[in-house]
N, C-alpha and C positions, 0 to 999 in steps of 0.2 A: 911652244907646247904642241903636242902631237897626240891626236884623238885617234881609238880603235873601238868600235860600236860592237858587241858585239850579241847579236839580236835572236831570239828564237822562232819570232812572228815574220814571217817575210812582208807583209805588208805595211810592216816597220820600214823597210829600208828605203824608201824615197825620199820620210819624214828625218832619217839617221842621215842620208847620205849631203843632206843641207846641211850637216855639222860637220863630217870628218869625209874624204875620201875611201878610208881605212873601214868598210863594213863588211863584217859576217853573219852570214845567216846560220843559225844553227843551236845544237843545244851545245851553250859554254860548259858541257860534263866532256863534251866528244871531241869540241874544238882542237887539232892539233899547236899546241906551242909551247916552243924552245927557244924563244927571242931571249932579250933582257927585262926582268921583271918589268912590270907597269906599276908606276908611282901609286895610281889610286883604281881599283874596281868599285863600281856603285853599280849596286844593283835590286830589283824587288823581285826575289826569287820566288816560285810557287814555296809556300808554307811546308807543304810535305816534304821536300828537296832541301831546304834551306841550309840543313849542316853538311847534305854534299856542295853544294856548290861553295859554302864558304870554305872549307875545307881544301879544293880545288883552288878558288882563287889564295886562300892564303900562301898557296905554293907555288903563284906565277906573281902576286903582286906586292908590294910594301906595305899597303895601306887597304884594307876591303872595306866599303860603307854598306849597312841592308838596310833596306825599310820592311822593317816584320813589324808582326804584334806585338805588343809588350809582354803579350803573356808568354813569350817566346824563352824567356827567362826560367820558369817554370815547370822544369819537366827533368824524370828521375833521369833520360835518356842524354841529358846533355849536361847533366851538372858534371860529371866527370872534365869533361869537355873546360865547361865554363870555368868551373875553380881555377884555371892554370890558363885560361882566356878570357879573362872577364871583359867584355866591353864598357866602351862608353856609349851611353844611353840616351839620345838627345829627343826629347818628346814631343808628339806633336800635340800640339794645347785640339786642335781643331781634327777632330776626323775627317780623313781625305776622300774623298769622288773617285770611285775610279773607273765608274762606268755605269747605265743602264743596273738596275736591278732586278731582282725577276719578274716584278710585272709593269718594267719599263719606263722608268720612272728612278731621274736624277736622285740620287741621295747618298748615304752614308751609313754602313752598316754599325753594329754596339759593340764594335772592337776598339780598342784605341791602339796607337802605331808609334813606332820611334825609329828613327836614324840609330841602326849600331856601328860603332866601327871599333876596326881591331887594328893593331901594328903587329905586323906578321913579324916583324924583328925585334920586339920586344913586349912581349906576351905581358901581360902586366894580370896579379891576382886579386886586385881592387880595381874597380871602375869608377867611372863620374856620369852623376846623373845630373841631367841640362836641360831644364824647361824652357822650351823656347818660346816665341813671344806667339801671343793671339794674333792671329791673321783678321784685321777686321771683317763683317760681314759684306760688307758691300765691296768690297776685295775678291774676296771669294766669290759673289755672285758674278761678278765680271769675268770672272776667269773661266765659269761656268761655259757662261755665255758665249767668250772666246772662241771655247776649246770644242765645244756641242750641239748638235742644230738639231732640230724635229723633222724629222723626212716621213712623211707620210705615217706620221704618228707613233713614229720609234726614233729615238736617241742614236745618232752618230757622233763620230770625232770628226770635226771640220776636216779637211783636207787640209796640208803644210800650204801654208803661201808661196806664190810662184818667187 
């Protein structure tokens, strides 16, 4: 199996290039490619973007995965869209971390979020909705712990291990 990253954060790429050789920096709207589709795009697009970028990947890849809102569902601007795309909806029982807050401090904002995914080759007008299991707590705090240190009293991401 053959990995292509492709990242908008450049200071993604040290953390990306421990998984694949194959890293882009850039925004995947601009990215040039004409290769052979890619089996699966997974990606957490910025919320405002979302229908370009899937949009974009449906036309280079088989398989697109997003972790959006759930409320992502819900808007007069993509039901066009949705009726003749519906995904499948794979939930996350647990609100995810995804960084410092605004005043600094680990937590979880009052969105909840879900894995969608589409099949670019077979658009389907019903979906499956899929609750996935509770991540225990003490799972979760570990992984906290893992991933974020306190540096002089602000929240980082650990650095990738050597």
């Amino acid at each position: 199996m053959t990995w292509t990253a492709w990242e908008l954060r450049e200071e993604m790429q040290a953390t990306l290039e421990t998984l694949t050789s194959d890293v882009q920096i850039g925004d995947c709207l601009d990215i040039p490619y004409d290769d052979k589709p890619f089996d699966v795009a997974i990606t957490n697009p910025p919320f405002s973007i979302a229908p370009l970028v899937l949009q974009r990947l449906l036309g280079i890849s088989r398989n697109v995965v997003m972790l959006l809102r759930l409320n992502y569902m819900g808007s007069q601007k993509r039901v066009a869209f949705l009726r003749d795309h519906m995904p499948d909806a794979s939930v996350l029982p647990n609100r995810p971390v995804f960084g410092p807050n605004k005043v600094g401090k680990l937590g979880t904002d009052s969105i909840e979020y879900a894995w969608f995914s589409w099949q670019a080759e077979y658009p389907q007008i019903v979906g499956r909705l899929i609750l996935l299991n509770d991540t225990p707590y003490a799972e979760r705090k570990q992984d906290l712990e893992d991933t974020w240190e306190l540096v002089e009293g602000v929240y980082c991401r650990k650095p990738p291990p050597e």
